[in-house]
N, C-alpha and C positions, 0 to 999 in steps of 0.2 A: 459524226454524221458525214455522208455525201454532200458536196454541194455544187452547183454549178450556175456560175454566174455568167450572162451575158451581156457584152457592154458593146457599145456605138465605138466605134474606132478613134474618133477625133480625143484629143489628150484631155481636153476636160471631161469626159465621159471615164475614158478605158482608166487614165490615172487612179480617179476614187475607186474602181473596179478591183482594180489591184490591190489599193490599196483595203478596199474590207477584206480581200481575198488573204491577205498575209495577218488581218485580224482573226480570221476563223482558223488559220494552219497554227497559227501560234496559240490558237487554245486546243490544238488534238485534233481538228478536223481533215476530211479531204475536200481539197478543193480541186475545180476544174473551171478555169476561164476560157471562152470561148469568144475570139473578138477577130481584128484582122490581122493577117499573119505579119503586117510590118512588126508588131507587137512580142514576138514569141520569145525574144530575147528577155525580154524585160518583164514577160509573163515569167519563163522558168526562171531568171533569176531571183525572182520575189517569193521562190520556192513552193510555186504551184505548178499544177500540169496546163496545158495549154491545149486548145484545140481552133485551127482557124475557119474562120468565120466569112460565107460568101456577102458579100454588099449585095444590097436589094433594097428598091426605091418603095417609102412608105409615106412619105408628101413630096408633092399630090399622089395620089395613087397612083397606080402604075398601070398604062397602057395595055390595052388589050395582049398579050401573049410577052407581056414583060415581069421578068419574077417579082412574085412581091413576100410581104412577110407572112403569108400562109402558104407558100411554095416554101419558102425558108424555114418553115417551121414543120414541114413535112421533111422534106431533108436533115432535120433534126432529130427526128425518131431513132434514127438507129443510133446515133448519138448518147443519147436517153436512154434506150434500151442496154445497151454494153454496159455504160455510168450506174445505170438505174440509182440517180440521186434522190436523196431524202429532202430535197429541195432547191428549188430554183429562183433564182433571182435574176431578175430586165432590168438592164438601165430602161430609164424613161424613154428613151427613145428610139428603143430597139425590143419590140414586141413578141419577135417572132418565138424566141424564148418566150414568154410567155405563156404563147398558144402553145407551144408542143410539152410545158409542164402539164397546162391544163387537161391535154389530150391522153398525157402520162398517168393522171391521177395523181401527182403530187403536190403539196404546197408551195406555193410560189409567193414572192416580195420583190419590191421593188425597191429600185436606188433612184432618188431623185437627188443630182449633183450641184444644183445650185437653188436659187429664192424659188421657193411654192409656185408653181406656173398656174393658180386659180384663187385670183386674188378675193379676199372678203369683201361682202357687200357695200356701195359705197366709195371703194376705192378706186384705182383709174385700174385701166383693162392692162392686163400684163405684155410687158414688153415695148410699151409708147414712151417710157422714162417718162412720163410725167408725176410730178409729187403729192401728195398725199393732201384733197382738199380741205380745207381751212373754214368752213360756214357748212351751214344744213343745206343751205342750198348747190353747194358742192356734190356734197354725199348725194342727193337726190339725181344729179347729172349722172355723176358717175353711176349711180345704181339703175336710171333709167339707161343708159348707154351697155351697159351689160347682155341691155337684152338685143342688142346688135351681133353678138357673136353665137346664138343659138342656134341661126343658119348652118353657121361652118358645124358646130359643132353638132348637128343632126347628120350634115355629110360625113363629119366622121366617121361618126357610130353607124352609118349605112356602108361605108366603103370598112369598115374595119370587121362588120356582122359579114362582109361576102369575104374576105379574108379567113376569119371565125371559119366561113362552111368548108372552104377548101381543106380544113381541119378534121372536120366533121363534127364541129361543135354547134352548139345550140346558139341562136343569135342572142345579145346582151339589149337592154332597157337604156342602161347610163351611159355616161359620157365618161371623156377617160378614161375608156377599157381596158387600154393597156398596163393600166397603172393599179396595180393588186390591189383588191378588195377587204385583205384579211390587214398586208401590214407594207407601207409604202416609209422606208428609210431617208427622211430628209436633211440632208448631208450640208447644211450651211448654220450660221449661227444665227440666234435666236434677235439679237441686237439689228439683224437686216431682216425682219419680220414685221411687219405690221400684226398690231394687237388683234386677235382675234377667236373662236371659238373654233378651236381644231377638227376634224373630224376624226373618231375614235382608232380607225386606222392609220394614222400619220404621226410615227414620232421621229424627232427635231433630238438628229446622232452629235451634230457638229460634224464641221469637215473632215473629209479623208483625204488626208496631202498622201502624194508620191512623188517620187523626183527620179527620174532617170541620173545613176551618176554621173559626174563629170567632172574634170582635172582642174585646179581653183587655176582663175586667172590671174594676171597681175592690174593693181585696182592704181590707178591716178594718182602719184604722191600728194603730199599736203595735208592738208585738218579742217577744211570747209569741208563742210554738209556734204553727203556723199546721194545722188540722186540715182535711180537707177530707172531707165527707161526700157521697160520688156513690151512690147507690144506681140499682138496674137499672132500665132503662128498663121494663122490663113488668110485672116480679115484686111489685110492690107497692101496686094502686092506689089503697088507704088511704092509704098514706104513712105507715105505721106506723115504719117505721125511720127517716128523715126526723123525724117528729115527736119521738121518741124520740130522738135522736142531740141534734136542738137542744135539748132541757129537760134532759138530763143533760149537756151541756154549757154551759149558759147559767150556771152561777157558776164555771165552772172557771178559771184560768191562762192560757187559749186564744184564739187568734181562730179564727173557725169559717167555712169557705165550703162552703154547701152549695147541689146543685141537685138539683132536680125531675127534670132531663134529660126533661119533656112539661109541656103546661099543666096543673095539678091541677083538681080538682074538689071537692065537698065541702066539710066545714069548714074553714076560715082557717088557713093554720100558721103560729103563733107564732114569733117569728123575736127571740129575745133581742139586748139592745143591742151583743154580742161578734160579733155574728155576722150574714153576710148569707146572701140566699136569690136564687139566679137559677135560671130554665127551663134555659140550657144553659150550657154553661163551654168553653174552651180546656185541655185534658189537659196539651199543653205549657207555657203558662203558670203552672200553678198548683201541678201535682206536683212540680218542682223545690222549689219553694220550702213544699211540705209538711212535717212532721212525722212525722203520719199520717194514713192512708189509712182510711174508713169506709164500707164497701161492702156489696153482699150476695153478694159473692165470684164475680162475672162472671170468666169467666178473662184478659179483654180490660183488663179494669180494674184487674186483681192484677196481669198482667207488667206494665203499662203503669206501678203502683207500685213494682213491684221495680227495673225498669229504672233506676229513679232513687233507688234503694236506699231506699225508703221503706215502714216496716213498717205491716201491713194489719190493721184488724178487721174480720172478716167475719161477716155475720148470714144464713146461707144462706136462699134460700127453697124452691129444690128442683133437683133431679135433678142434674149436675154441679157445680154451686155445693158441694153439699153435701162431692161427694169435692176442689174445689180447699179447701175452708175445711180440710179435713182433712189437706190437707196443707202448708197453710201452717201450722199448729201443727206439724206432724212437723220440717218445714223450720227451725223456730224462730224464724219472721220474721214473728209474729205471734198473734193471739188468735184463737178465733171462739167467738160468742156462736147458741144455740140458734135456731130461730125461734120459738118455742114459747115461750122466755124473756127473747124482745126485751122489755123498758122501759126506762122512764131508766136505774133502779138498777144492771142488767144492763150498759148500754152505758157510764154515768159507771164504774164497777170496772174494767172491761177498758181502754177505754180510759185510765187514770189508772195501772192496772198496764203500759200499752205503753209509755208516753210517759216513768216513774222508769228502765225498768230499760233501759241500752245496749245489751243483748246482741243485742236486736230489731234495731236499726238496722244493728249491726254485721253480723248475719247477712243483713239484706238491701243491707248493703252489699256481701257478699261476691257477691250474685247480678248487681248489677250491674254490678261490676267483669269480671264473664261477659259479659253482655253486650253490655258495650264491644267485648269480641273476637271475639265473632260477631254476623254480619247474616243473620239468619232470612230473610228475602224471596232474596237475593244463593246463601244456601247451598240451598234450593229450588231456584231456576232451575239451579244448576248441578247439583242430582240430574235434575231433567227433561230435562236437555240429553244428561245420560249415559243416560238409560233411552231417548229416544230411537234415542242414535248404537245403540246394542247390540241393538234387537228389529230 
């Protein structure tokens, strides 16, 4: 079959992107990823075709005579039409796909790349990092506090229905339109899920790692615990966590490899004698042979630790991050640290509580031993394949 996936540009988005994209070529299909053209390298090398993809602002909605994803998804037509794919697939947060399958007459799915963004009843509202209440009287808070987001979420569905006409589509009832109705592909594992009663179009693939290559570096001599501190490529461009992670690590027991993942700016970071500092790293070279994982809880960068059952500190800096850091505590396979209360003192305690106590490891061992037995990309293609043969 055709396929044409569109993904949000930022790396924990477009990576899984790629990453199911190379699950569908390797079972006979064509594919066609459609993202931002920084991308195109790492599109056609992952042996798909590539088409790039304008930015256009979809929250808040976009200003009177500013494009938005119903202008971008009119621009997509001719797209569609030359492709004329047998289906389409939006990252969650890139609609415009979407609307121009729907305009197409084709079946369309969704990639959602990290924890469910509509939490079950009872539990706290997604993305406050707060934990999972403990008493009925909890559940009741949280469930009456639910109905605080009904607002935003009527605006949605109002500014996403004027979006919808610029299509010339019929306006939608629900919430979360963007997000395919027939089969929405949730790309994280099942162990950072809170229990609950799924709805019948959402199934739970496991993650889709990608890794851009990169040349292995040289890692800290010695045989202490080897720490690796990866913070997000965007969320931080002090380098607050970064800074912070080497100076409460710098007398510890540890060897420490941390990276920038961009070139810095600003003040000079101190880089103590345990510990080295590069721009970018190799994921697979270095996570194996981690301890743990110092992050600000990217959801790319947590499976990408678990997978190799290695327990995480996460320093969230906002909106997702916050509800994965909240559930790698629930999970048990890990710490996280406020942002609010990032410093050394803050990140030497947690991490030094990760690293005494086994339970952490053993816990993300348990997730990885998951993962060995499912292939997130492989079990994607084969729900696409079925929601195809069935519409």
């Amino acid at each position: 079959m055709r396929c044409l996936i569109g993904a949000f540009g930022d790396p924990g988005h477009v990576f899984p992107a790629i990453s199911l994209a190379r699950g569908l070529r390797a079972r006979g299909h064509r594919v066609l990823v459609e993202t931002w053209p920084r991308w195109k390298e790492a599109v056609e090398g992952a042996g798909v075709e590539f088409a790039g993809a304008d930015q256009y602002q979809v929250f808040p909605p976009p200003a009177s005579g500013s494009p938005g994803s119903g202008e971008a998804a009119v621009a997509l037509g001719p797209l569609l039409a030359e492709f004329d794919p047998d289906l389409v697939v939006n990252d969650v947060l890139t609609p415009a796909p979407a609307l121009a399958a729907e305009a197409h007459g084709c079946p369309r799915a969704t990639l959602i790349p990290h924890i469910y963004p509509d939490p079950p009843g009872g539990m706290p509202l997604f993305a406050i990092g707060a934990q999972p209440p403990r008493t009925a009287i909890g559940r009741r808070a949280w469930a009456a506090a639910a109905g605080l987001l009904t607002p935003g979420l009527k605006r949605g569905r109002t500014d996403l229905n004027a979006q919808r006409a610029k299509v010339g589509l019929e306006p939608i009832d629900r919430y979360h339109g963007s997000t395919s109705p027939d089969l929405a592909l949730l790309a994280t594992y099942p162990q950072l899920e809170y229990p609950r009663e799924w709805p019948d179009s959402v199934e739970l693939t496991g993650p889709m790692p990608y890794e851009m290559p990169h040349p292995e570096i040289e890692l800290p001599p010695g045989e202490e615990p080897l720490v690796l501190v990866a913070p997000s490529t965007s969320k931080d461009p002090g380098n607050r966590l970064l800074r912070s992670a080497l100076e409460a690590l710098a007398d510890q027991p540890v060897r420490v490899v941390a990276t920038t993942n961009r070139p810095t700016g600003g003040e000079p970071i101190a880089v103590p004698p345990n510990a080295v500092l590069v721009e970018w790293l190799s994921y697979a070279q270095v996570m194996p042979l981690a301890s743990l994982i110092i992050c600000h809880g990217g959801h790319g960068t947590v499976a990408r630790a678990l997978a190799e059952g290695v327990p995480v500190l996460t320093c969230p800096a906002d909106g997702d991050m916050n509800e994965t850091a909240a559930r790698i505590t629930w999970a048990g396979v890990g710490l996280s640290v406020r942002r609010s209360l990032v410093r050394p003192s803050t990140v030497k305690w947690a991490a030094a509580e990760i690293l005494a106590d086994p339970a952490y490891r053993e816990k993300a061992g348990e997730i990885a031993a998951w993962d060995r037995r499912h292939d997130g990309p492989a079990r994607g293609s084969e729900l696409l394949e079925e929601l195809v043969a069935r519409v």
